[in-house]
C-alpha positions in Angstrom: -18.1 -20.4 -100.2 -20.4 -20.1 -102.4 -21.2 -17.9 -105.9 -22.9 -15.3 -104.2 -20.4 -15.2 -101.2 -17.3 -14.5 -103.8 -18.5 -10.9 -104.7 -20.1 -9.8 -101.7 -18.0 -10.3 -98.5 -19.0 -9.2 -95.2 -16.4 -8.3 -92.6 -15.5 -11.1 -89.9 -14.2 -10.2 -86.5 -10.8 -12.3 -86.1 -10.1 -14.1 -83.6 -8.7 -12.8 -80.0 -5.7 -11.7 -80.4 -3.4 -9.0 -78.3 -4.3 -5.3 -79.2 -1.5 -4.7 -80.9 -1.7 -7.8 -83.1 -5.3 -7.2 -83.3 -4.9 -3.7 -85.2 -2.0 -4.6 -87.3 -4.2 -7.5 -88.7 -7.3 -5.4 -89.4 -5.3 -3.3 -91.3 -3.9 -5.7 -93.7 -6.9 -7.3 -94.0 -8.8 -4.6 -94.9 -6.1 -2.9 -97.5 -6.2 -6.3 -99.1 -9.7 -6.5 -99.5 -10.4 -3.0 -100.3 -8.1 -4.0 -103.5 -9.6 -6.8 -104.1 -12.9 -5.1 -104.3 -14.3 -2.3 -106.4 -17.1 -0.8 -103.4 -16.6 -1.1 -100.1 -20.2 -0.4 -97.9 -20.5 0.6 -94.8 -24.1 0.3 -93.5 -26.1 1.2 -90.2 -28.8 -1.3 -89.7 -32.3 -0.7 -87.7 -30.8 -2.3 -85.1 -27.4 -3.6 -84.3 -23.7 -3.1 -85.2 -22.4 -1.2 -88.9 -21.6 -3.5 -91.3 -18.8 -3.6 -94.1 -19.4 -5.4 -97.1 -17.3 -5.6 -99.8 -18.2 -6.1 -103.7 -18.4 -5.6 -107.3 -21.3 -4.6 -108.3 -24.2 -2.2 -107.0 -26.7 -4.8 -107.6 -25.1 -7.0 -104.9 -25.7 -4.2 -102.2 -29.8 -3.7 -102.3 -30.6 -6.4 -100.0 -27.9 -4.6 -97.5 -29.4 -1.0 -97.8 -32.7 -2.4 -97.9 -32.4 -2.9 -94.1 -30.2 0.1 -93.1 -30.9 3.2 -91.6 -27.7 5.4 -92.9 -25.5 3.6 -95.4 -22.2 4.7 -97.1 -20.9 3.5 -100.3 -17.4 3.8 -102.0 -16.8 2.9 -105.0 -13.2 2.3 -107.2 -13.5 2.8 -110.9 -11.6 2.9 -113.5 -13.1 5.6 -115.9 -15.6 7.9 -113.6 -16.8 9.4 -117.6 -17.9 5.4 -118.2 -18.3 3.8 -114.9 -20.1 6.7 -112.5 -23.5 7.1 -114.4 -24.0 3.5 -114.4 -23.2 3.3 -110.7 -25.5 6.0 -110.0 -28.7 4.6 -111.9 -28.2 1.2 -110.2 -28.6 3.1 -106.6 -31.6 5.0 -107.3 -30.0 8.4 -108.6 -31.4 10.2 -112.2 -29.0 9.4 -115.3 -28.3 13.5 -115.7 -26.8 14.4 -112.3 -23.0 12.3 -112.6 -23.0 14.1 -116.2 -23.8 17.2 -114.9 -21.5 16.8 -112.1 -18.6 16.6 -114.6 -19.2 19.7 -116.3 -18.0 21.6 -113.8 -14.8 23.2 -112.8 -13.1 21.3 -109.9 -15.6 21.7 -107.7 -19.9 21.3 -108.7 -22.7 21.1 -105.8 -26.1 20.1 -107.6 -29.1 20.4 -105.5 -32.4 18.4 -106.5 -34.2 18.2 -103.8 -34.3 14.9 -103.4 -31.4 13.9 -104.8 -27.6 16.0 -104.0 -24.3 16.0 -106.5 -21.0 17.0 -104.7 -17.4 16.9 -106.7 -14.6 18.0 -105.2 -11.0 18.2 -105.9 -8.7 15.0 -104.4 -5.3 16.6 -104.9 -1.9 14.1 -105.5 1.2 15.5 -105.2 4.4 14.0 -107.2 7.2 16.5 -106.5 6.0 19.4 -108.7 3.1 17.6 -110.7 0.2 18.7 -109.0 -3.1 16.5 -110.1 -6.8 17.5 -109.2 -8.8 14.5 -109.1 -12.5 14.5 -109.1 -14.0 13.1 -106.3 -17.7 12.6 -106.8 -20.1 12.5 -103.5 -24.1 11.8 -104.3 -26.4 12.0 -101.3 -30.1 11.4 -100.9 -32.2 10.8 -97.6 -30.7 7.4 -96.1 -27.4 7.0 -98.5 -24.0 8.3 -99.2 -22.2 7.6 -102.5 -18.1 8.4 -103.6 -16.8 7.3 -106.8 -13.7 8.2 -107.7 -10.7 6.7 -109.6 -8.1 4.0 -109.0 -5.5 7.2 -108.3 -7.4 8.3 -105.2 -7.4 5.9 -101.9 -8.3 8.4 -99.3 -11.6 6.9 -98.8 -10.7 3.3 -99.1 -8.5 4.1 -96.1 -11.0 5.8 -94.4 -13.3 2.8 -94.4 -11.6 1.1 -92.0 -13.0 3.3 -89.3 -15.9 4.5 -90.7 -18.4 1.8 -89.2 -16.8 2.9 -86.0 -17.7 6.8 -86.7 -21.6 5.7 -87.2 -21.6 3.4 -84.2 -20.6 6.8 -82.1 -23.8 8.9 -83.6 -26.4 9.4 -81.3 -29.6 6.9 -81.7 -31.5 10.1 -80.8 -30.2 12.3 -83.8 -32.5 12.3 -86.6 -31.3 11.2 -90.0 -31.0 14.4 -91.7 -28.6 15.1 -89.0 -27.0 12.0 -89.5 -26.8 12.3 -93.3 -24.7 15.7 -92.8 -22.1 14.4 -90.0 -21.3 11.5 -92.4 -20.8 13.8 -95.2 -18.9 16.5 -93.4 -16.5 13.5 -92.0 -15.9 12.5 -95.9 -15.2 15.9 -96.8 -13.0 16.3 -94.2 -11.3 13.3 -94.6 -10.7 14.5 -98.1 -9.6 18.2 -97.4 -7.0 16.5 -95.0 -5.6 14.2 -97.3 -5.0 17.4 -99.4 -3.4 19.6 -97.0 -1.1 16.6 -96.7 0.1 17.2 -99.8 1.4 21.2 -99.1 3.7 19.3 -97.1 5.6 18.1 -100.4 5.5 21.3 -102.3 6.8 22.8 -99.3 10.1 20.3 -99.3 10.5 21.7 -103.2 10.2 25.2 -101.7 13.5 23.9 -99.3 15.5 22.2 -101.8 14.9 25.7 -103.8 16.2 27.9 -101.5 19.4 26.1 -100.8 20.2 26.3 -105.1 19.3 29.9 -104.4 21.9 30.2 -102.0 24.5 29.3 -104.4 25.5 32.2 -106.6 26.9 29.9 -109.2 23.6 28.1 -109.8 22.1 28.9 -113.6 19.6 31.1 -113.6 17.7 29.7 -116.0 17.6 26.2 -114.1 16.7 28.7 -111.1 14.4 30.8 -113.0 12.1 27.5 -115.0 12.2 25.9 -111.0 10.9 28.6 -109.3 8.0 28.9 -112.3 7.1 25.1 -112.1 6.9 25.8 -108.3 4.6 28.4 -108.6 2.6 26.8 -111.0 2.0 24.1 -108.6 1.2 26.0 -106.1 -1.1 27.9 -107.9 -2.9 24.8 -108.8 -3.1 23.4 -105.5 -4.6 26.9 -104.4 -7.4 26.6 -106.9 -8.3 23.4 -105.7 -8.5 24.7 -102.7 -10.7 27.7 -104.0 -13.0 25.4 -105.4 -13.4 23.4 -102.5 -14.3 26.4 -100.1 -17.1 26.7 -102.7 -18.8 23.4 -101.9 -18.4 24.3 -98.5 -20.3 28.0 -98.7 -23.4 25.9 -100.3 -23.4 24.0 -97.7 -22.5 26.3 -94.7 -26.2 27.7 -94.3 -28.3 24.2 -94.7 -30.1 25.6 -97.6 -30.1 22.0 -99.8 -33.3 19.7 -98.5 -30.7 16.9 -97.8 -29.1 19.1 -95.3 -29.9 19.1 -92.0 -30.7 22.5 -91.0 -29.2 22.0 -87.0 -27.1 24.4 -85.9 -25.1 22.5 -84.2 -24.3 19.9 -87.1 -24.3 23.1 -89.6 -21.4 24.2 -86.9 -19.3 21.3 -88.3 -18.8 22.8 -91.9 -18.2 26.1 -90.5 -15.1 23.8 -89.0 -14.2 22.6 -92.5 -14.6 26.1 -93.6 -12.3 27.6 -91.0 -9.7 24.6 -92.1 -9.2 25.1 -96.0 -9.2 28.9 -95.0 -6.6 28.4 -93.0 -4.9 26.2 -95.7 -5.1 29.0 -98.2 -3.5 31.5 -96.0 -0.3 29.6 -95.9 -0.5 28.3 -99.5 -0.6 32.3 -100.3 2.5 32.6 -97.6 4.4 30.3 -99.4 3.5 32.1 -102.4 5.0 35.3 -101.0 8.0 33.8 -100.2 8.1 32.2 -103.9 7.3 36.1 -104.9 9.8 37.4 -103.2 12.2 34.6 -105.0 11.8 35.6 -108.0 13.2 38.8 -107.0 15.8 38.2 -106.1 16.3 36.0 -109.1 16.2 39.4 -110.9 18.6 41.3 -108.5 20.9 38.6 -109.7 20.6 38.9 -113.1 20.5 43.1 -113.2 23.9 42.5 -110.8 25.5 40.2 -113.4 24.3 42.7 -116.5 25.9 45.4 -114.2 29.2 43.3 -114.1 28.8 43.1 -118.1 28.0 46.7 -118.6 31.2 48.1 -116.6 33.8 45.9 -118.3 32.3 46.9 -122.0 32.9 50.6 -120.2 36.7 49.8 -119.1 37.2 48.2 -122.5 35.5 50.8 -124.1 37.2 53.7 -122.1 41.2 52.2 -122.8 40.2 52.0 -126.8 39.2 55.7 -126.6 42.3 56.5 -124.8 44.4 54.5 -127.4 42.6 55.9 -130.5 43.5 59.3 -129.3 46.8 58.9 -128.7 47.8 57.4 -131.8 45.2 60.0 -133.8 47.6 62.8 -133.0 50.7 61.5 -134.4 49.4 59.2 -137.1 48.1 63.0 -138.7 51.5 64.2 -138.1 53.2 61.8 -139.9 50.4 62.0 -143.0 51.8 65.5 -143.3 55.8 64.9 -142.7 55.6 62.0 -144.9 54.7 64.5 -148.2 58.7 65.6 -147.2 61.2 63.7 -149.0 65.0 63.7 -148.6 65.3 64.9 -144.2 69.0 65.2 -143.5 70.0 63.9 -140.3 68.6 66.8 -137.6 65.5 67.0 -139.7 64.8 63.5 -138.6 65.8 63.7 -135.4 63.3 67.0 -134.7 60.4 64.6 -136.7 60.9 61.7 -134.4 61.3 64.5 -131.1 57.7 65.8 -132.4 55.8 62.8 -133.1 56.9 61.1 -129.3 55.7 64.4 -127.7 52.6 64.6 -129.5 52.2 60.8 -128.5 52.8 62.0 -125.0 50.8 64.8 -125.0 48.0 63.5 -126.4 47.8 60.4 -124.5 47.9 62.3 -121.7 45.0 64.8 -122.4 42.5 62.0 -123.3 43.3 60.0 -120.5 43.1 63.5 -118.3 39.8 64.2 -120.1 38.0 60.6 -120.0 39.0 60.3 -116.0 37.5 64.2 -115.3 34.3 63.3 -117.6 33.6 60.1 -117.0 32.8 58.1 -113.5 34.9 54.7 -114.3 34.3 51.8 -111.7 37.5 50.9 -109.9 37.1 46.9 -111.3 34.3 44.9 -113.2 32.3 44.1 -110.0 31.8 47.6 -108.7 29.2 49.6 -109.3 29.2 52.7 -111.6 
C-alpha cells in the first residue's frame, strides 16, 4: 500500500462467505475502520455502485466528489469550536456559517441559498446525566456534511448502510429530491437514536417508584431523586423542542436546497409526527413525576401531623398536671404561714390538700377532654 492508500481507504467486498458470516464481518470491519478514521464518505457516482471511503482529511475526498452525483460526508472531531470551520472551508462552505451555527441554542437552521447550516441536538443518556450534543448538518446542491464529536457515533453506525439507502433512490428523482431524502434519513437516524434514550430515564422513573413504595425511605434522598429526574427529563424535552424547530423550517420546502415535492416534503411531516409523539410521552412521564412529588408532600404533611399530635398529648397531660398540683401548692403557701398544728389540725390539712388534689385534677382533665378534640394515639388524625 502505498502513501496515499494509508489515509484514504475505499471499501472492499470480502470474499464469499455464508450470509450470516458475511454480515457479522462487515460489521466489524466497518466499526474498526470507522475508528480508525476521522470521515467516513459515502458517495453516488454518475454511474455505478455508492462508494465508502474512509480518511483523514477533507482534501483527500475532492477527487471522489468530483465524480459523484450525491455524496455524504461524516466527519469525527475532536473540538467541533476548532476542527468544524476548517472542515467546512475545505469542502466549499463560507467560514461564517459553522460559527454562526454555534451561536445558537440546541437547535440553528441557516438558510443561504446556496449554502444550508442545520444543528441539532444528539442526546446521551448516563442514568440521570442528560447531555445535548451538537450535531452539525451542512448541505449544498450535490453534498451532505455531519461533524460532530468523538461522544456521538449514531452516524458512524449509520454508515454502514447508507450506500445501500442511495443505491435504493430512484435514477429518475432529481437531485433536489435526492438531497432532502438523504437528509431526512440523517435526521431521522438521529431523532431515533434519541428517543432511545427515554428508554433509560424511564428505568430511573421504575427504580423510583419502588423507593417510593417504601414508607421508610428518606425523604430527602426521595425528594433530591425525584428533582434530578425531573431535571432530566426536562432537558431531554427541550432537546426535543428544539429539534421540532428544525423540522418546522423545513416542513414547507421554503430553503432553496429543499426540494419543494410533496411527496419528499411528506417525509418530514413523518419526522414531525415522530418527535411529537415523543414529547407527548416525555410530558406523560412528567405527569407521573408530578404527581410524585405529591405524594412526596402527603408524606411529609402526614409525618408533621404525627409530630403535631404528640406535642398536643404531651402538651395536654402537662396542663392536666400543672393544674392539679396549682390547687394544693396555693393551699399549702397559705397553711404553711400556721405554725404549731396539734395533731387533728394536721390531719384536716392533709384531708384538704388530697381533696383539692383530687378535685382539681379532676376538673382540668374534665375541662381539657370537653374543650379540646385529643387524637386517640400519635398516628391519628386530629
Amino acid at each position: 500500500m502505498d502513501q496515499g492508500d494509508r489515509t484514504k481507504v475505499q471499501k472492499e467486498v470480502p470474499a464469499p462467505a455464508p450470509a450470516a458470516e458475511k454480515a457479522e464481518y462487515n460489521a466489524a470491519e466497518d466499526l474498526e475502520m470507522a475508528k480508525k478514521y476521522k470521515a467516513v464518505c459515502v458517495a453516488l457516482p454518475h454511474r455505478g455502485k455508492p462508494l465508502r471511503v474512509y480518511c483523514n482529511t477533507p482534501a483527500e475526498l475532492i477527487p471522489t466528489l468530483q465524480v459523484s452525483t450525491l455524496a455524504w460526508i461524516n466527519f469525527t472531531v475532536d473540538s467541533l469550536e476548532r476542527d468544524a470551520s476548517e472542515i467546512a472551508i475545505h469542502l466549499g462552505f463560507s467560514a461564517s456559517i459553522v460559527p454562526a451555527l454555534l451561536k445558537g441554542y440546541h437547535a440553528t437552521f441557516e438558510d443561504r441559498e446556496t449554502e444550508l447550516g442545520i444543528m441539532v441536538p444528539a442526546v446521551k443518556v448516563s442514568k440521570l446525566d442528560v447531555q445535548s450534543n451538537p450535531l452539525l448538518i451542512l448541505v449544498r446542491k450535490d453534498l451532505i456534511v455531519t461533524i460532530h464529536s468523538k461522544e456521538i457515533e449514531r452516524l458512524v453506525l449509520f454508515s454502514r448502510y447508507a450506500d445501500a439507502f442511495m443505491r435504493k433512490l430512484p435514477e429518475s428523482m432529481s437531485l433536489p429530491d435526492r438531497l432532502t431524502m438523504m437528509l431526512c434519513r440523517i435526521l431521522d437516524e438521529n431523532n431515533s437514536h434519541n428517543f432511545e434514550h427515554l428508554r433509560e430515564i424511564e428505568e430511573q422513573a421504575d427504580g423510583m417508584s419502588q423507593m417510593l413504595l417504601d414508607p421508610k425511605s428518606p425523604r430527602m434522598e426521595v425528594g433530591r431523586n425525584i428533582y434530578e429526574l425531573k431535571h432530566a427529563l426536562i432537558t431531554y424535552l427541550n432537546s426535543l423542542w428544539r429539534t421540532l424547530d428544525v423540522l418546522h423550517s423545513l416542513r414547507f420546502g421554503e430553503a432553496e436546497l429543499v426540494s419543494d415535492n410533496p411527496k419528499v416534503l411528506a417525509q418530514v411531516g413523518l419526522l414531525v409526527e415522530d418527535v411529537n409523539r415523543q414529547i407527548q410521552l416525555s410530558e406523560h412521564m412528567s405527569e407521573v413525576l408530578a404527581s410524585g412529588l405529591e405524594v412526596l408532600q402527603a408524606l411529609y404533611n402526614n409525618q408533621l401531623q404525627v409530630l403535631n399530635n404528640r406535642m398536643a398529648l404531651t402538651m395536654t397531660w402537662l396542663t392536666i398536671l400543672g393544674t392539679a398540683v396549682l390547687v394544693p401548692n396555693t393551699l399549702a403557701t397559705v397553711f404553711g404561714s400556721l405554725a404549731g398544728l396539734d395533731h387533728d389540725m394536721s390531719i384536716w390539712y392533709i384531708l384538704v390538700l388530697v381533696l383539692s388534689t383530687l378535685n382539681a385534677t379532676l376538673l382540668a382533665y374534665w375541662w381539657v377532654g370537653r374543650v379540646v378534640r385529643l387524637p386517640g394515639s400519635p398516628d391519628q388524625p386530629t
